[in-house]
C-alpha positions in Angstrom: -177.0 -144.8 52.7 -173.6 -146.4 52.4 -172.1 -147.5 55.7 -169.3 -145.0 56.8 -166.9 -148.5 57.5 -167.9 -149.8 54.4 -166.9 -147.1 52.4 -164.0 -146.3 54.0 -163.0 -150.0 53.4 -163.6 -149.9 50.1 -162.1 -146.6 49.2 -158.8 -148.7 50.8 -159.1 -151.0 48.9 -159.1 -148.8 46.0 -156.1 -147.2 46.8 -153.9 -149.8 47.6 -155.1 -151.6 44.6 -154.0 -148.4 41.5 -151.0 -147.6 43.5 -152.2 -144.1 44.2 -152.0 -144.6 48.1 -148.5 -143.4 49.5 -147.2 -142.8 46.1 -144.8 -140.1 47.8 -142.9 -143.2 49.8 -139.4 -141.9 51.1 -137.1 -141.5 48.8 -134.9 -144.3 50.8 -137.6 -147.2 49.7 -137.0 -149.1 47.1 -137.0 -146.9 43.3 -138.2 -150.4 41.5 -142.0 -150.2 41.7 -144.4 -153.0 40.2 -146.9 -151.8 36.9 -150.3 -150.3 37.8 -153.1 -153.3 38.8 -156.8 -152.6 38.1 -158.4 -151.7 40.9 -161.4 -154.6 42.6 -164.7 -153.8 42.3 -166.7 -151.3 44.3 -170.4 -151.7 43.5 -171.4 -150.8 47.0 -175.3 -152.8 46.8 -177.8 -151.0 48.1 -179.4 -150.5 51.4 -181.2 -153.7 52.4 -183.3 -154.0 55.8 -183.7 -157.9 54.9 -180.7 -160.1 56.5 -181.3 -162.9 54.4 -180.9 -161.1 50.9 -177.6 -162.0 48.8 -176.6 -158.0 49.8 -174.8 -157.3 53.2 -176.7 -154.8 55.2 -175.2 -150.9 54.4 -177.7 -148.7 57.0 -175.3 -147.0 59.5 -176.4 -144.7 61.9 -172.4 -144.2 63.6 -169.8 -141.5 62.7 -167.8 -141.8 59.9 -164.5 -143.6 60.1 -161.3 -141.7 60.0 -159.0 -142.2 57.4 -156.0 -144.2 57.4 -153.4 -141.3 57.6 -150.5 -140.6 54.4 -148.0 -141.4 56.6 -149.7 -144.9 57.6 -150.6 -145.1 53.9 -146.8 -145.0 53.0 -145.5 -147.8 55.2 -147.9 -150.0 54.1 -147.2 -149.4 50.1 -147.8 -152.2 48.5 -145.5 -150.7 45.2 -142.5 -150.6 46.9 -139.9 -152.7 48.7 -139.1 -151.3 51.9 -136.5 -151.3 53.8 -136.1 -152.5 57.5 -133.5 -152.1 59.4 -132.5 -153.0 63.2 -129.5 -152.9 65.5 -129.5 -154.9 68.3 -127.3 -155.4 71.4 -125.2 -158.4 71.8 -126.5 -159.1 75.2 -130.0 -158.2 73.8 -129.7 -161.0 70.9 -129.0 -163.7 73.7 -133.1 -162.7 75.2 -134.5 -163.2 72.3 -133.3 -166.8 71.3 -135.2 -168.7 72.2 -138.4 -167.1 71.5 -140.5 -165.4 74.6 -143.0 -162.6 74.9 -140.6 -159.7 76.1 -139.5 -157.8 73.7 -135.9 -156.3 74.0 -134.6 -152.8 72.6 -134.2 -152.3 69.0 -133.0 -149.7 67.1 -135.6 -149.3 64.1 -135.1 -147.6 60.9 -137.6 -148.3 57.7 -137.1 -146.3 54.4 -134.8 -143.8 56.5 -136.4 -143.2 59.7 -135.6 -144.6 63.0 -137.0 -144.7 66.0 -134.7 -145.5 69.1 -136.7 -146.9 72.1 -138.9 -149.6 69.6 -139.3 -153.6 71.0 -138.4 -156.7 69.3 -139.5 -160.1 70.0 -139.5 -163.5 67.6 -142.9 -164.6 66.6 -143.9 -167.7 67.9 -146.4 -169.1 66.0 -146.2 -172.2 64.0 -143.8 -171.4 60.4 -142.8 -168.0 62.1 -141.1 -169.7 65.4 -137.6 -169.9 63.8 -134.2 -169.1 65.9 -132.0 -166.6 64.9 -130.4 -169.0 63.1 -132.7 -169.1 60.5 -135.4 -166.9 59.7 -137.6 -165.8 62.0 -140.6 -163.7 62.3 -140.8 -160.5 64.1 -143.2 -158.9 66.2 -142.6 -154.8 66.7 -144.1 -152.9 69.1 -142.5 -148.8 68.0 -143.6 -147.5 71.8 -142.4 -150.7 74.0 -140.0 -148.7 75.9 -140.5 -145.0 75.4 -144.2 -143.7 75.2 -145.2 -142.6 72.5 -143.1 -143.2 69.6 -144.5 -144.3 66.5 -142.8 -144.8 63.2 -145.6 -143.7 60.3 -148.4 -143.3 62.4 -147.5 -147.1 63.3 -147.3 -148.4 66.6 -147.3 -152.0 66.2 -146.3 -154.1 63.3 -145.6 -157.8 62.2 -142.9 -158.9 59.8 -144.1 -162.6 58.8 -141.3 -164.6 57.2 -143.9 -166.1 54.5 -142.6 -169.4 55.4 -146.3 -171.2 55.1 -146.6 -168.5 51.5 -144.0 -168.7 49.2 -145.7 -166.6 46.8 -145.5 -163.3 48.8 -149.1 -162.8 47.9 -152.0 -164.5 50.2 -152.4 -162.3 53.0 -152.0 -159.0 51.2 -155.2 -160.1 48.7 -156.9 -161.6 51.4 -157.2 -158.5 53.5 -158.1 -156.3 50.4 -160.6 -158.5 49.7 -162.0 -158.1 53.1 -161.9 -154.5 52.5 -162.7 -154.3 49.6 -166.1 -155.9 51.3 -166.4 -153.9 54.1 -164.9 -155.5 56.6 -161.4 -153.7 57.8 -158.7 -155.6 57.8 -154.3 -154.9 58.2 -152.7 -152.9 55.6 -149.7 -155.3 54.4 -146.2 -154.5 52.2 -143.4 -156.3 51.7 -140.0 -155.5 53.1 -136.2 -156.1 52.9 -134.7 -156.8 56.5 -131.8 -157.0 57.9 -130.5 -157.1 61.4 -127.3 -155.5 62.4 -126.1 -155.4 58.8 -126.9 -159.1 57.6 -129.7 -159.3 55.3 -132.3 -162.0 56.8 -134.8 -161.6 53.3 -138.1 -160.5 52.0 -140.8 -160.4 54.5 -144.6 -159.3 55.1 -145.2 -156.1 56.7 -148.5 -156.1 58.5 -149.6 -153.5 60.5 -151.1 -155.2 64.1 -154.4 -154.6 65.6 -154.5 -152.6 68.8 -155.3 -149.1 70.3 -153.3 -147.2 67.5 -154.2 -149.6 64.4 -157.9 -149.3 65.7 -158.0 -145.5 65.8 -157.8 -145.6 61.8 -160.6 -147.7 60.9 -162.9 -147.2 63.8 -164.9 -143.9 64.5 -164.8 -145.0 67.9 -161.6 -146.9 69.0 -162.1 -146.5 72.4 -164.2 -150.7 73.1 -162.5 -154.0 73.4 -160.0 -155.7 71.1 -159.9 -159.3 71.8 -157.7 -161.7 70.2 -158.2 -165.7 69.9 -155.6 -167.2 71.9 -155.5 -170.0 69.4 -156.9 -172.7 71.8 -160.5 -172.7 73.0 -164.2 -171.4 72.1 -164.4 -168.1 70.4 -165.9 -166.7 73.9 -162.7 -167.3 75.9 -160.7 -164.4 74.0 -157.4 -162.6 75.6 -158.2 -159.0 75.6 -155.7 -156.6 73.8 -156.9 -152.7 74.8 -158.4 -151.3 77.7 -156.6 -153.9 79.9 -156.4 -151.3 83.1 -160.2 -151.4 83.1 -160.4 -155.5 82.5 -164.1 -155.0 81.8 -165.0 -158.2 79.9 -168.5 -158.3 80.6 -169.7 -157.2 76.9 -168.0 -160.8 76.2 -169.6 -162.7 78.9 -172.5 -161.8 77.4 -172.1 -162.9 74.6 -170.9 -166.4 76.3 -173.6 -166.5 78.3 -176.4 -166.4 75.2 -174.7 -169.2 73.5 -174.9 -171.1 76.2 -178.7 -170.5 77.3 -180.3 -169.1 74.3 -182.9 -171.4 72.9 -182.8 -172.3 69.1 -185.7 -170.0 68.3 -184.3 -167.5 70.4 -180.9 -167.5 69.6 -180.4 -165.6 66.3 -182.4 -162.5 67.6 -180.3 -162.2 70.9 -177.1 -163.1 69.7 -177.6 -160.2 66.7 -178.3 -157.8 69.9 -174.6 -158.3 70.9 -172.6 -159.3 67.6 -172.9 -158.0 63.9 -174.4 -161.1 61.8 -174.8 -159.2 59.0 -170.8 -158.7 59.0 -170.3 -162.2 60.2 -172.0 -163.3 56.9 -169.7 -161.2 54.5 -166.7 -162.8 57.2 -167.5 -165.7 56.6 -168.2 -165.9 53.0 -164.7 -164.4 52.5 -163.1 -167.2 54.6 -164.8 -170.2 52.4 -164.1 -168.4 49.5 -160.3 -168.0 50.3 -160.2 -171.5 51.8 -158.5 -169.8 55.1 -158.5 -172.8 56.7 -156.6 -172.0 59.6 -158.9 -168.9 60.4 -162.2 -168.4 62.8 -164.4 -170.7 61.2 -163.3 -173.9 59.2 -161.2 -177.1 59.9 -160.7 -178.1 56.0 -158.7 -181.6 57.5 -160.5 -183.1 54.7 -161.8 -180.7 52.1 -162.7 -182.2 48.9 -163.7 -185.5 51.0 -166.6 -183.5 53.0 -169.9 -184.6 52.0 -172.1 -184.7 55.3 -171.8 -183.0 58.6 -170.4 -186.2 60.2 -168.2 -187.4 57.9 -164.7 -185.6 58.7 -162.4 -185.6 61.7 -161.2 -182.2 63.1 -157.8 -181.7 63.3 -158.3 -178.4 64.7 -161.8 -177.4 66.5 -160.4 -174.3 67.7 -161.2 -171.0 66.4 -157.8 -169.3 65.5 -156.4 -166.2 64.0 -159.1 -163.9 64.5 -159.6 -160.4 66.4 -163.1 -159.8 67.6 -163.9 -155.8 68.4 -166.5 -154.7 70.6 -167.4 -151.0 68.5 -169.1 -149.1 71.0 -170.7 -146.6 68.0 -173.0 -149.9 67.1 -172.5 -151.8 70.2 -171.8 -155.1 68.5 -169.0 -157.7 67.9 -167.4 -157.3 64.8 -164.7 -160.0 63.3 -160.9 -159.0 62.1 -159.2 -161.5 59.7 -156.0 -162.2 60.7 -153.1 -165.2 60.0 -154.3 -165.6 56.4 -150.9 -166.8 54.7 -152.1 -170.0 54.4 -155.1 -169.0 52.2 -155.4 -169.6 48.5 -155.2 -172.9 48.4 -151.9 -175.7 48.9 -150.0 -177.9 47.3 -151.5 -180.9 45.9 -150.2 -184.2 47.7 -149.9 -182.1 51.1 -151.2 -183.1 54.4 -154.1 -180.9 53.5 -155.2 -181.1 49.7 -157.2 -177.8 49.6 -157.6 -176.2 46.0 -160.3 -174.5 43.8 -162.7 -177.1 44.3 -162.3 -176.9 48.3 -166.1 -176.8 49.9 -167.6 -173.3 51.2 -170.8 -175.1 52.1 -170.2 -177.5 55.7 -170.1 -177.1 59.5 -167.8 -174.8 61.1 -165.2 -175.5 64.0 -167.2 -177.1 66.8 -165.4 -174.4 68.9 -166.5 -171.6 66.9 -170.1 -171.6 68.7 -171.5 -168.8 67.5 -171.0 -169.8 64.2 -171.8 -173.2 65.0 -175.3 -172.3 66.1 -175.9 -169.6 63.7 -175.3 -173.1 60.7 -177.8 -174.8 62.4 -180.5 -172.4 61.0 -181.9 -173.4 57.7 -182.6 -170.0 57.1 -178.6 -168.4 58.2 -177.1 -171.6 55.7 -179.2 -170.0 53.0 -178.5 -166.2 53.6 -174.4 -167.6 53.9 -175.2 -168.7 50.1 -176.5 -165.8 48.9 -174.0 -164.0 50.2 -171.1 -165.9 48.7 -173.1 -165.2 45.7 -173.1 -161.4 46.0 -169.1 -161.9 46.8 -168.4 -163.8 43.7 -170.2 -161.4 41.7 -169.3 -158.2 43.9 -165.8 -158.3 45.0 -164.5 -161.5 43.5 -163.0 -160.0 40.1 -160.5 -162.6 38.9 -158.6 -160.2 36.5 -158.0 -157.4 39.3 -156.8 -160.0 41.3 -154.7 -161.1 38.8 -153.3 -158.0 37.9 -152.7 -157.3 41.9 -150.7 -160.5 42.2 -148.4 -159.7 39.0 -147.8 -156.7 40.7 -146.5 -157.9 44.1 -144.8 -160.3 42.1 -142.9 -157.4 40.1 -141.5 -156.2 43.4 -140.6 -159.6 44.4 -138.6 -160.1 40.9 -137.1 -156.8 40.5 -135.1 -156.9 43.9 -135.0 -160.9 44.1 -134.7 -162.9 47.0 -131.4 -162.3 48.9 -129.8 -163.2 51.8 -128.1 -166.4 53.2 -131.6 -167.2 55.5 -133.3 -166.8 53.0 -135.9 -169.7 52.8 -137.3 -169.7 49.2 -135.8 -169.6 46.4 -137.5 -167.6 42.9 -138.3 -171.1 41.5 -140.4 -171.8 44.7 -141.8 -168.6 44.3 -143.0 -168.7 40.8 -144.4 -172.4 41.7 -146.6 -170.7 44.6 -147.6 -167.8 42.7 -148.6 -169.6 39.6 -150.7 -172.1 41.8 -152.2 -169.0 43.8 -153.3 -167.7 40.3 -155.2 -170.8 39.6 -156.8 -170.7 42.6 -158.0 -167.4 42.3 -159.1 -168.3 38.5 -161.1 -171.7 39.1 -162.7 -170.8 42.3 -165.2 -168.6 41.3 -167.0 -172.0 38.5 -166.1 -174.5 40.9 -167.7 -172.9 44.3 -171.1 -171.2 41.9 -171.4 -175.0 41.0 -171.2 -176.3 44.5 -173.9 -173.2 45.2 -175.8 -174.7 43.1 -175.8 -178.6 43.4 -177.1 -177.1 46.9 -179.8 -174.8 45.8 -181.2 -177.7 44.0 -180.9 -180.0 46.9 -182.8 -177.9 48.8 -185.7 -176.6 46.7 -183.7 -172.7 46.3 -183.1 -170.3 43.8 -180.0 -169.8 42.9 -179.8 -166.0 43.0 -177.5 -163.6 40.9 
């Protein structure tokens, strides 16, 4: 039986990918729309009761899932430039520079429709923390100061200046390939914005995980949403929903089993609380994308990694992740989250990741559950076999191709306007062209790695 999240992820994934998704966009989007892409993969595998075959696990016993709704699906067309627009206050402008968490009034409008009563803040994080005089991220919440309002079925959205991805591309195939997996993940477009009539440029529009985003992937969206704070082990986590209650017990628990749990008793408790079986297929995805400032790796050195011991961490926390306790399984699942920097960068950076970046070496020594999950023999080889089934599941190099020629359409046909405007279309063509290579000479250059380590340690090498 095919898990009810699995195949609603997948089905996503599906239509994002042919376009066929929120093909009826408002009439006040952009008309210019990119060519068709082939649609990734969808060879669900079959059941498995066996954690350590190359398969993820796809027995469910929950309800099924809801479905994202049309109007959701529209905002989040991937085939369209949309267009945002805000109006804000004089007085209003002067709170929000510099950056802070309050969020002041806005007056929203995207392809047409507005909502008055939305909040506006600047994102903070590193890349996105620009002033107003530049170009800054934003960070929307539609219901900040009148309940209720939502604009698409969308309570809470991002707009990420793609300061860190010049291509436009690297989180939007990163979350479909998490979907396309199983695993949901935000809905991303991109968007033309301006603010009270000056055009700022083209940004990423990502929906945001919370009480709303949860209700359309979730049959029931009613347990914890946690989010890493950035600093810290992955069992200090700032809870996002049900703050009222403040029940944070279901993560103590988890704490408290990483903490005390014997080796040999470890992986049985700690799957009692959190989903391995997803935590495989998450982290698969992570080393395959080289997300290196995600949940589970510190690349500081990729390419130079050949023992345990032999890099310095430049970051050992855990960072841009969303952990949900689902209260239909009971378990921890992972969200991806902050994946612009994905894909790869440039040669001669501080941080020379490319196609031949390592999947195969010790996570963040503050991602602990991961940390003492790798220090079982047997978990290092079920993480192989399921890059494996990835690479030969989900990993289709011309779909992904296709799907980044086709954001890059939109990107070309309206072009890159606007005095704040960071990048320029030469910049862009340098990132996307270097993003395609990455996405072409991974698959050889990771199977290879898989298997220098199969023979190293006496394993088949699987399909």
């Amino acid at each position: 039986m095919i898990s009810s999240r699995r195949h609603l992820a997948v089905g996503m994934a599906i239509c994002l990918l042919i376009g066929s998704c929120g093909s009826d966009s408002s009439p006040t989007a952009s008309e210019t729309r990119a060519p068709e892409a082939s649609e990734l993969p969808v060879d669900t595998p079959p059941a498995t009761s066996q954690p350590s075959t190359s398969e993820p696990s796809t027995t469910s016993t929950t309800m099924p899932a809801p479905s994202p709704s049309e109007l959701s699906e529209r905002l989040f067309d991937p085939t369209v430039l949309h267009e945002v627009s805000m109006e804000i206050s004089d007085e209003n402008l002067g709170l929000l520079d510099p950056p802070t968490d309050d969020r002041v009034p806005v007056v929203l409008t995207i392809d047409g429709v507005t909502a008055d009563g939305a909040g506006v803040r600047l994102k903070q994080g590193l890349g996105q923390a620009q002033g107003l005089d530049g170009k800054p991220g934003f960070s929307i919440q539609t219901d900040e100061f009148v309940d209720g309002v939502e604009l698409f079925d969308v309570d809470r959205f991002t707009l990420g200046n793609a300061t860190w991805d010049r291509s436009f591309v690297n989180e939007q195939l990163v979350y479909e390939l998490y979907r396309a997996a199983g695993i949901p993940a935000a809905r991303t477009a991109l968007a033309r914005v301006t603010v009270n009539g000056e055009t700022f440029g083209l940004y990423v529009m990502r929906e945001t995980p919370g009480e709303r985003w949860l209700t359309q992937y979730y049959s029931d969206p009613t347990g914890n949403l946690y989010e890493a704070p950035g600093g810290g082990p992955d069992t200090v986590l700032e809870l996002r929903t049900n703050k009222r209650r403040d029940d944070v017990s279901d993560l103590a628990a988890v704490a408290e089993v990483v903490a005390t749990a014997s080796d040999a008793e470890f992986r049985g408790s700690i799957e009692e609380l959190v989903d391995v079986d997803e935590l495989l297929t998450y982290w698969a995805l992570e080393a395959l994308t080289a997300h290196w400032d995600g949940y589970l790796y510190d690349l500081s050195s990729p390419g130079r990694v050949t023992t345990a011991g032999a890099r310095t961490p430049a970051n050992p926390w855990p960072n841009n992740f969303y952990a949900y306790h689902d209260p239909s399984t009971g378990l921890f699942v992972f969200i991806p989250h902050g994946a612009d920097l994905a894909f790869g960068l440039a040669a001669g950076s501080a941080y020379d990741i490319g196609p031949a970046t390592p999947v195969l070496f010790p996570p963040k020594v503050d991602a602990t559950i991961a940390s003492r999950l790798w220090a079982d023999p047997t978990f290092r080889a079920e993480l192989v076999a399921r890059i494996r089934w990835v690479l030969d599941e989900i990993w289709d190099v011309p779909a992904l191709i296709a799907r980044a020629d086709q954001l890059a359409a939109v990107v070309r046909a309206n072009g890159l306007t606007g005095a704040r405007e960071s990048t320029t279309i030469a910049q862009f063509e340098k990132a996307l062209a270097d993003r395609k290579d990455f996405l072409t000479r991974r698959p050889d250059a990771v199977r290879a790695e898989l298997a220098s380590w199969a023979a190293e340690n006496g394993q088949e090498q699987g399909g």
